[in-house]
C-alpha positions in Angstrom: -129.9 139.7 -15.8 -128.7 137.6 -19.0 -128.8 133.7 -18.4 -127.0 130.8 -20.0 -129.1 128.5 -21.0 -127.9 124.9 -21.0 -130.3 122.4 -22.7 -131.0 119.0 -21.1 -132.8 116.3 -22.2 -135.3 116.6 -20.1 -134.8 120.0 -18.8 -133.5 123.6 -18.6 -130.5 124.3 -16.9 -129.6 127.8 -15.9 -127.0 129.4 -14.9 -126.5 133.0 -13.5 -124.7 135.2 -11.5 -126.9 135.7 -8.0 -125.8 138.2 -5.3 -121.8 136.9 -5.6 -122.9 133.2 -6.4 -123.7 130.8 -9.3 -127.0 129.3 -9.5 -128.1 126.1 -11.3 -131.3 124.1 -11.8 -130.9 120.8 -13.0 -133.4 118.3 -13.0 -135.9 120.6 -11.8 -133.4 121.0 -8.3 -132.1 124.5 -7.4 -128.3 124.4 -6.3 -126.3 126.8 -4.5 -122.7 127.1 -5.8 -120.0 128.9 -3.6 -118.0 131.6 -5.9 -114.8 129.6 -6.6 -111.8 131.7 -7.0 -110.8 132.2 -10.7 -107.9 129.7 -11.5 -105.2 132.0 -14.0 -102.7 129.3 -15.6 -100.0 131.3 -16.9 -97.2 128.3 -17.2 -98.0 126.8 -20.3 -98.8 130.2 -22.1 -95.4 131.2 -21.1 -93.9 128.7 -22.9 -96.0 127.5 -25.9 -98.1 130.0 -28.5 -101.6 129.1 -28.2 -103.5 129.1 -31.4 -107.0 131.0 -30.2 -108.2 131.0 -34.0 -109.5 127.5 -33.6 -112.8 126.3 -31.7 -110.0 124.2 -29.1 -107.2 126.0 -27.9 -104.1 124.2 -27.9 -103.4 123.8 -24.4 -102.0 121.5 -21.1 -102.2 121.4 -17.2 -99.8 118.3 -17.8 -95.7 118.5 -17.3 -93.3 115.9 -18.5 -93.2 114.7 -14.9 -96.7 114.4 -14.5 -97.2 112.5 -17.9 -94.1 109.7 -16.6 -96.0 109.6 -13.1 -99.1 108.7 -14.7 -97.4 105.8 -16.7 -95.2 104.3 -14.0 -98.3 104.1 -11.7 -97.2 106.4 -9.3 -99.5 110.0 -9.9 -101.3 110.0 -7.3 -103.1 113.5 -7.8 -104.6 113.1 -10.9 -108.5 114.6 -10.7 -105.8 118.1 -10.6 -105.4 117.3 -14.3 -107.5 114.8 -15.8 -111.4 115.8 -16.4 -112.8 119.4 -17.0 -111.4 122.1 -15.5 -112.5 125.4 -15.5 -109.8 128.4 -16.0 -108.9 130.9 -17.6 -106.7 131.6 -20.2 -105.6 134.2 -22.3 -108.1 136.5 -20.2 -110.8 134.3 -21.5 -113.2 131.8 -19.5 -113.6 128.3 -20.7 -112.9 124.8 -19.8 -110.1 122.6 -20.5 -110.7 118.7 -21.1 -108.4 116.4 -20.3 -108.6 112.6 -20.8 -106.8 109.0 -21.5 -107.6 107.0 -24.9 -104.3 105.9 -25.9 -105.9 103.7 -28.5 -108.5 106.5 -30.0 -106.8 108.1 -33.5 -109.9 111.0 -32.6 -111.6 112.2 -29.7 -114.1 115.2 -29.3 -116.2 116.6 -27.0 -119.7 116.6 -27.7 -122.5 118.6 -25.5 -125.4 120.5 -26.1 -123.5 123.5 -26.4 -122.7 122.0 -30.0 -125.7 120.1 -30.5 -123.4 116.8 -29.7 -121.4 117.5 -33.0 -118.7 115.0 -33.5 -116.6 117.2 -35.4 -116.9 120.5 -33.7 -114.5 120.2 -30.9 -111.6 118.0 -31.1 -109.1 117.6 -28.6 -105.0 117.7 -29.6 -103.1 114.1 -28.9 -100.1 114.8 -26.9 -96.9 113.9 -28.9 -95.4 112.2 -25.7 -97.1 108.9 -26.4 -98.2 109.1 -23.5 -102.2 108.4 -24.8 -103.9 111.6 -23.4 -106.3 113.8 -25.5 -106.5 117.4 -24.0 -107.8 121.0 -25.4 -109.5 124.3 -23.7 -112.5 125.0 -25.2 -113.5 129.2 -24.7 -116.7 130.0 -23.3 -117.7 126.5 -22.1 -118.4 127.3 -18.2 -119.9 125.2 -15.2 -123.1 123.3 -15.5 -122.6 122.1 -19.2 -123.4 118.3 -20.2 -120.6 116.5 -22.1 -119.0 113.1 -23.3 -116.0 112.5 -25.2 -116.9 110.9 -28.8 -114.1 108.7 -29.5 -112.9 106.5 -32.6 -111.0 103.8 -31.9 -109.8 100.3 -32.8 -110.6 100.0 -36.5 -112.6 102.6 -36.4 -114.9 101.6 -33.6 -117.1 105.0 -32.6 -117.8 105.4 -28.9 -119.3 108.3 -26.3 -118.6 108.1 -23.1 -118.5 109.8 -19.9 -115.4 111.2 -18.2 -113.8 109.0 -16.2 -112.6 112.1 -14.0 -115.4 114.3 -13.8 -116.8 115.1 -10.3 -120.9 115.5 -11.5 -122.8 113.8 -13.7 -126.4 113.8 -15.0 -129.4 111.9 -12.6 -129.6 108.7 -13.8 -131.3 107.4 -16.5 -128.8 110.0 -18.5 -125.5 109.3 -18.7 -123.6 112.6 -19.5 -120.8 114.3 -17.2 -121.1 117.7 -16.0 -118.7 120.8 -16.1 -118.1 121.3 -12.1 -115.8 121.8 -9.7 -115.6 120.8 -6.2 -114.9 124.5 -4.0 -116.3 124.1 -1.2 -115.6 126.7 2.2 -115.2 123.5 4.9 -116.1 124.1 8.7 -114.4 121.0 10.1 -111.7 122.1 11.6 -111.7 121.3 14.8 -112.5 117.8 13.8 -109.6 118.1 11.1 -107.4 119.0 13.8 -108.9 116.2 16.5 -109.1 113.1 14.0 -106.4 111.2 15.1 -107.5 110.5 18.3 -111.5 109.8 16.7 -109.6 107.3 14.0 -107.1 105.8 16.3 -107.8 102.0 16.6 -107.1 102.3 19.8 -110.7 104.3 20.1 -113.9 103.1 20.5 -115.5 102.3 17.5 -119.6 102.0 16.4 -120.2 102.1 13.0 -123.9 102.7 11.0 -123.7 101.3 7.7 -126.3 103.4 5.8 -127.9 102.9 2.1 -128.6 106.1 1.5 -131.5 105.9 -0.8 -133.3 103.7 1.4 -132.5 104.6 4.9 -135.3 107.0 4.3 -137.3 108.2 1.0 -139.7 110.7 0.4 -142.2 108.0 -1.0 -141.6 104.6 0.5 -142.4 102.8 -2.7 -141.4 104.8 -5.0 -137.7 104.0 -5.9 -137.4 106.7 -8.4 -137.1 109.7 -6.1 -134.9 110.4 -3.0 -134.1 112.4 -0.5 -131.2 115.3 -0.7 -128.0 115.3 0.8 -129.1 118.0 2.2 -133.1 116.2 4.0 -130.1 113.5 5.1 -128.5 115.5 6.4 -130.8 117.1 8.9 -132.7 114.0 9.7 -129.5 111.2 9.6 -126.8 113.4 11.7 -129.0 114.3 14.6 -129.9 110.4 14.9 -126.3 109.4 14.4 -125.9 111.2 17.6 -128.6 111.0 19.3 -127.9 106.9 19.2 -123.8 107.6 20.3 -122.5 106.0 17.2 -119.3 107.0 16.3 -118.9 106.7 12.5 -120.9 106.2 9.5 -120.0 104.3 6.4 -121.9 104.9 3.3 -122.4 102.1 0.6 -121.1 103.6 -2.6 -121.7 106.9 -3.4 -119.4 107.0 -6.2 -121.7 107.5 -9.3 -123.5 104.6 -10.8 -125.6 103.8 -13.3 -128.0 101.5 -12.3 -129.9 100.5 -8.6 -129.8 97.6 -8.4 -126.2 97.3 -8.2 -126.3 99.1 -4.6 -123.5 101.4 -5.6 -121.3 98.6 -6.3 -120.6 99.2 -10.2 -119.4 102.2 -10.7 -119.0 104.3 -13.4 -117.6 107.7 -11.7 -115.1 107.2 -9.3 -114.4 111.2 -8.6 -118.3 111.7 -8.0 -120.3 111.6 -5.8 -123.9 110.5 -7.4 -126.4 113.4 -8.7 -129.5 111.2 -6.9 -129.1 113.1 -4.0 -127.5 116.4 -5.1 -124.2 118.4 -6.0 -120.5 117.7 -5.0 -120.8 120.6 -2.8 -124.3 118.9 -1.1 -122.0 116.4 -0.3 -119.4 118.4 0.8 -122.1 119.4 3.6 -123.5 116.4 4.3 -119.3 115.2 5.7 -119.1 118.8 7.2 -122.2 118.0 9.5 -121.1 114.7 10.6 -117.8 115.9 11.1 -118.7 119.2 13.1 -121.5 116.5 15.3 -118.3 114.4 16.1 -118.6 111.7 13.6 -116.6 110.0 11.4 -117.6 109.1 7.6 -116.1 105.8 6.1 -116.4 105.6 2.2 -117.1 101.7 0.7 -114.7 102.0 -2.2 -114.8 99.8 -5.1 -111.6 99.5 -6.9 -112.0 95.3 -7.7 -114.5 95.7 -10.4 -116.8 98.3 -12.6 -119.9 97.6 -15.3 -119.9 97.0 -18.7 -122.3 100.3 -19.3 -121.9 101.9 -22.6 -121.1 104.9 -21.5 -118.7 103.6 -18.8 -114.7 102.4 -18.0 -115.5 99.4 -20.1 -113.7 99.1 -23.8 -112.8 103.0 -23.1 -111.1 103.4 -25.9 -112.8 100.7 -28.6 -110.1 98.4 -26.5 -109.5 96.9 -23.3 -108.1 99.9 -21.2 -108.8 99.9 -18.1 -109.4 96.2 -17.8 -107.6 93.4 -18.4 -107.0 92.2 -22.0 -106.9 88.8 -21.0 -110.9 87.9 -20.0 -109.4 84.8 -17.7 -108.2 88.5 -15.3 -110.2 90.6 -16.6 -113.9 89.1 -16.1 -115.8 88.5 -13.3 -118.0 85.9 -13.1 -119.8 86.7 -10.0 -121.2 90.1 -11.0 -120.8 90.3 -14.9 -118.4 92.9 -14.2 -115.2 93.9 -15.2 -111.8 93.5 -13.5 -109.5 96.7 -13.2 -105.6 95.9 -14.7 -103.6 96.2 -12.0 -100.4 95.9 -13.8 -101.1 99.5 -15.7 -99.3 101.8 -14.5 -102.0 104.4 -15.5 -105.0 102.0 -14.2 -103.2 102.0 -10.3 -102.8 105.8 -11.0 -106.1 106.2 -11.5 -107.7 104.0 -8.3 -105.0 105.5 -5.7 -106.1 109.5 -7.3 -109.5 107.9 -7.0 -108.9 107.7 -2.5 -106.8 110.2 -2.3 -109.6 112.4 -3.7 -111.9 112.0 -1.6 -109.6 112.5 1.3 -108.2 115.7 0.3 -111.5 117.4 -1.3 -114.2 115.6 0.6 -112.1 114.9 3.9 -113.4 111.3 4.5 -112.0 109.6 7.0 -111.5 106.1 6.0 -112.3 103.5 3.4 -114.3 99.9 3.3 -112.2 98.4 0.4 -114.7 95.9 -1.3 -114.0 92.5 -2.6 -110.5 92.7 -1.5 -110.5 88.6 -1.8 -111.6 89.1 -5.8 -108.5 91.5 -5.9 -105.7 89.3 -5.0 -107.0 86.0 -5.7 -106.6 84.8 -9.6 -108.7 81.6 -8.9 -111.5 83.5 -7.1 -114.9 82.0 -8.2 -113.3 80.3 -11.1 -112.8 76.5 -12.1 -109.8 75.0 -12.4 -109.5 75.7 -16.1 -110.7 78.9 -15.8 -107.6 80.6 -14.3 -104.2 80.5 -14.9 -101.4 80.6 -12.0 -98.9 83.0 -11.8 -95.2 83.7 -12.4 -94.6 81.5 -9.2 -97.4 79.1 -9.8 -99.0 80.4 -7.2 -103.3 81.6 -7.2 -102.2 85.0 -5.8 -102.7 87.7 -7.9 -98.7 89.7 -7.8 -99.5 93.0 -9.3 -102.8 93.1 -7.8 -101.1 92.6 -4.5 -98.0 95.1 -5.3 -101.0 97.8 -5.6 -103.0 97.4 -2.7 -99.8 97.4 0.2 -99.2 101.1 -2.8 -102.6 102.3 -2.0 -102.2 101.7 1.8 -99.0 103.3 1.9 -99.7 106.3 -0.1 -103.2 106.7 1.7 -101.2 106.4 5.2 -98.4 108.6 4.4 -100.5 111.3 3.0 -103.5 110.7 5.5 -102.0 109.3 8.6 -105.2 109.7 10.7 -107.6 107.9 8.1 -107.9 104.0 8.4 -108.7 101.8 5.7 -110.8 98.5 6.1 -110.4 95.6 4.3 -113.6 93.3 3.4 -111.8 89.8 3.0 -113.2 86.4 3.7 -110.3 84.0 3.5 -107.2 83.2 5.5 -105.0 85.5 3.7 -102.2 86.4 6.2 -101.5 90.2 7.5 -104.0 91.8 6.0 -103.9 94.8 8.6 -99.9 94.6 9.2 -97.8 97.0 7.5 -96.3 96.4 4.2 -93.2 97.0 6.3 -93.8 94.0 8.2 -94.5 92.1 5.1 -98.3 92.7 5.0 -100.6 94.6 2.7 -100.9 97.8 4.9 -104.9 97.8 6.1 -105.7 99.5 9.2 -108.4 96.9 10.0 -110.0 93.6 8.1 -113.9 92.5 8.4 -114.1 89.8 10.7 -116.0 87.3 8.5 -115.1 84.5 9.8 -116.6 85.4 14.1 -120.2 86.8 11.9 -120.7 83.3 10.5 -119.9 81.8 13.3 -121.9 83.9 15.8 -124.4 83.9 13.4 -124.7 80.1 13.1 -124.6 79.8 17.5 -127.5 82.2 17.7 -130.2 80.8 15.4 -129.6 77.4 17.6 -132.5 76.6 20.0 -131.3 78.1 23.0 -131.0 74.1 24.3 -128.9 73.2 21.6 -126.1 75.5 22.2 -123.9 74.0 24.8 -122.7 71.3 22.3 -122.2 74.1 19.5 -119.7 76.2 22.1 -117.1 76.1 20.1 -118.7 78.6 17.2 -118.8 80.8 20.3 -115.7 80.8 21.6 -113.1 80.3 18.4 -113.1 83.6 17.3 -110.9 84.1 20.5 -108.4 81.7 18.8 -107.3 84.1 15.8 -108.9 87.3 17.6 -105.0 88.7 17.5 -103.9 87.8 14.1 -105.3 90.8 12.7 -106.9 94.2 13.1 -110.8 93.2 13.1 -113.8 94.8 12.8 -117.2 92.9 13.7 -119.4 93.2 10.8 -123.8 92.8 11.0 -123.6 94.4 7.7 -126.2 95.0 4.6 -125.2 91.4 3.4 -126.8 89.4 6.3 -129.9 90.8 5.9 -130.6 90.3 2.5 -131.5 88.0 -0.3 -133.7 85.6 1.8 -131.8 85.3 4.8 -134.1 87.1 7.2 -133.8 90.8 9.0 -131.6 89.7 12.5 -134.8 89.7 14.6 -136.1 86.7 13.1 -132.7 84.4 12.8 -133.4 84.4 16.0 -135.0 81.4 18.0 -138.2 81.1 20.3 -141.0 83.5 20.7 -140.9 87.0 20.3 -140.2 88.1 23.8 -137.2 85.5 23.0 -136.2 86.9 19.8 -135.6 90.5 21.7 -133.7 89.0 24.6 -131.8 86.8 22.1 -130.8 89.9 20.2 -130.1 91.7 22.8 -127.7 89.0 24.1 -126.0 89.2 20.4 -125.6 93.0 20.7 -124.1 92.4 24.1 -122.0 89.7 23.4 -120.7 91.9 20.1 -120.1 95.1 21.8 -117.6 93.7 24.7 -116.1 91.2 21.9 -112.8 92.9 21.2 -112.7 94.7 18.1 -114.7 97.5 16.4 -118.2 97.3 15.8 -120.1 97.7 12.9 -124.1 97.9 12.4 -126.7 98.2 9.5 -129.2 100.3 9.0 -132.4 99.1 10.6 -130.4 95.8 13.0 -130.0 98.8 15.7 -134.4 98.6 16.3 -134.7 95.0 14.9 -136.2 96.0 11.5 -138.6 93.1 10.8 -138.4 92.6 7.2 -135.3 92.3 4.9 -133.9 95.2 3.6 -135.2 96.2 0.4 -133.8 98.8 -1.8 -136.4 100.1 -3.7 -137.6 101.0 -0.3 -137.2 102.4 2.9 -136.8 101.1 6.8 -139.9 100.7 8.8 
């Protein structure tokens, strides 16, 4: 049987036809691809004449609708467009390409399927304005490694990823990957039953999970991992087994680089290659959903690296970040900040959720850093910000697109919930934008962890003068929506695994504990655990490892 044979870096990547199904190996892993139904677009072939003489066929997925959407910030469906997509046209297979530079004055796609030639492929410039580079290239089919090579501001040469592809190549390599994300979903019944799972009026027990290090095939080696597919048969049965009700995953969004835990992202429509395909992840959902349990996503819209062949300088200019470094820096992690007032940028986050809703049916989000988002004077001096239009610290357009997230994501996902991690005394974080809040289902209760926290590493003599840390969360319980959070962040970065903040001996410790778990579980409000503080993991949790 003839094979296509896609050259990698490191690797051979085949692909063939294998009783009814596509088969790849890529980076020495054998993948399973569903047949995905042939997508025939007929509309713009109808309309335009399509020059097939030329190595890039003139071609668009995009309507004039669609463009203004995508300018005015409100597309919300935008993975359907932007990215590789594979069709066919004209009775011929191929892929069409589809991405934003409204700076570049070139942009081609580059692969080993041209030897990474500049010139080979270039993509046609819509005449709308409207910044989007798009072309179908014949022949190009699933499984092929790409960038875009773009020239920019004065001239400034660039390759990078695609902002909207759905698989990219295992880290260290940084190219996307032509793929789709079909995937035959047997969730139904939990589909159907969500609401009353998601309500927050149900019980809640959450297991935040790393999941390269809940469990590796080599404990100290940080360079492999398991598969969606080993987590999957040894972290759903467990999840069950110990009656937790949802799981929340620390990034999975694709990301360059560890140590970052996920946090700096580079692909925000894929999940990461570490562990597999889209459609091992697909699988991974589908067996926590079909055992009963819920899977939260921590999202990351505040910030993203300055990796070359990431969001940053996109175009040879500032395009997805702010222009202005006093906004568009971040001083805490050497990051980036997204500019909310783009109408394209806040097209792109809120197609970022509502993508993996719809194609990878997650249930809810953990919205990082939501304090960095709406706060201009966050971790900045006093001449190191600049107040806004009111003279106020509070970031307006920032603000305007989070209550536009949480309204889009509610309308089009009622049953989901989204959860805010916020550390200040912002007001109405989880109250409808209706009701003048910013539309969260639920908001990390910071301030009861510190203070429970603080009460339980007290000798247990000294605690009836410190009552008060124990009994003020009651104060404020009602203002909001809360969650009680004993996430990765207290157990990290030498502040001790929860066993050992706390006091006496170690029968005392476990007793101690205990108490805190009790105390937690009949505090109102819904719980939520790390991985390793449900069997008092002993050491702090490391990474590059695994638990105990």
């Amino acid at each position: 049987m003839a094979k296509k044979v896609v050259h990698n870096k490191k690797d051979e990547r085949h692909i063939s036809n294998i009783k009814g199904k596509k088969q790849i190996l890529h980076h020495s892993q054998t993948i399973e691809l569903p047949e995905k139904p042939t997508i025939t677009a007929k509309k713009y072939e109808e309309q335009y004449f399509i020059d097939t003489s030329k190595p890039v066929w003139n071609y668009s997925l995009f309507t004039d609708e669609d463009v203004n959407n995508f300018k005015n910030g409100t597309h919300y469906s935008l993975y359907k467009y932007f990215g590789n997509k594979q069709l066919q046209v004209l009775n011929t297979q191929g892929t069409y390409f589809a991405v934003w530079a409204p700076n570049a004055t070139y942009v081609s796609v580059i692969g080993y399927f041209n030897k990474w030639s500049v010139k080979a492929h270039p993509l046609f410039v819509r005449k709308d304005k409207s910044g989007i580079w798009e072309g179908f290239i014949p022949n190009i089919l699933a499984g092929e490694a790409y960038k875009y090579h773009i020239v920019g501001y004065k001239g400034l040469k660039v390759n990078k990823g695609d902002p909207y592809a759905h698989y990219w190549e295992k880290r260290p390599d940084t190219a996307s990957i032509t793929w789709g994300t079909y995937y035959e979903w047997k969730d139904a019944k939990w589909m159907q039953e969500r609401k009353k799972h998601n309500s927050l009026n149900a019980p809640w027990s959450v297991y935040e999970v790393h999941l390269a290090s809940w469990m590796r095939p080599e404990k100290n080696n940080e360079n492999v991992y398991n598969t969606y597919q080993q987590i999957q048969e040894r972290l759903v049965p467990y999840l069950q087994q110990m009656q937790f009700t949802h799981v929340e995953f620390m990034p999975v969004m694709e990301h360059p680089f560890d140590g970052s835990w996920g946090y700096q992202g580079t692909g925000y429509f894929a999940p990461s290659s570490r562990f597999g395909s889209p459609q091992d992840f697909a699988a991974l959902i589908d067996a926590f959903h079909q055992a009963g349990i819920g899977v939260i996503l921590d999202w990351v819209p505040s910030h993203f690296p300055y990796d070359e062949h990431g969001l940053y300088m996109f175009d040879g200019t500032h395009t997805y970040e702010y222009a202005d470094m006093q906004k568009g820096y971040h001083p805490d992690w050497n990051s980036y900040v997204f500019n909310y007032k783009r109408g394209e940028v806040k097209s792109f986050l809120i197609s970022s959720a509502r993508f993996w809703c719809d194609r990878f049916h997650i249930d809810g989000f953990r919205v990082d850093a939501v304090s960095s988002i709406l706060r201009l004077d966050y971790s900045r001096k006093e001449n190191e910000w600049q107040p806004n239009e009111l003279g106020g610290n509070g970031n307006l357009e920032a603000i305007d697109f989070i209550k536009q997230l949480n309204e889009t994501l509610y309308r089009d996902f009622p049953d989901i919930q989204t959860i805010a991690e916020e550390a200040t005394d912002w007001p109405k974080i989880s109250k409808p934008v209706f009701e003048g809040g910013l539309g969260f289902g639920m908001k990390w209760m910071m301030g009861w962890m510190n203070d429970t926290l603080r009460y339980f590493k007290r000798e247990v003599n000294e605690r009836p003068f410190h009552q008060d840390e124990f009994t003020f969360s009651m104060m404020y319980f009602y203002d909001e929506n809360f969650m009680l959070p004993l996430s990765h962040d207290e157990v990290v970065h030498g502040k001790s695994p929860m066993i050992f903040k706390m006091p006496g001996d170690a029968w005392q410790k476990f007793a101690n504990l205990r108490l805190l778990y009790t105390y937690m579980f009949t505090h109102p409000g819904t719980k939520l655990l790390f991985m390793g503080n449900e069997f008092a993991q002993t050491t702090e949790w490391n990474f590059k490892s695994e638990l105990d």
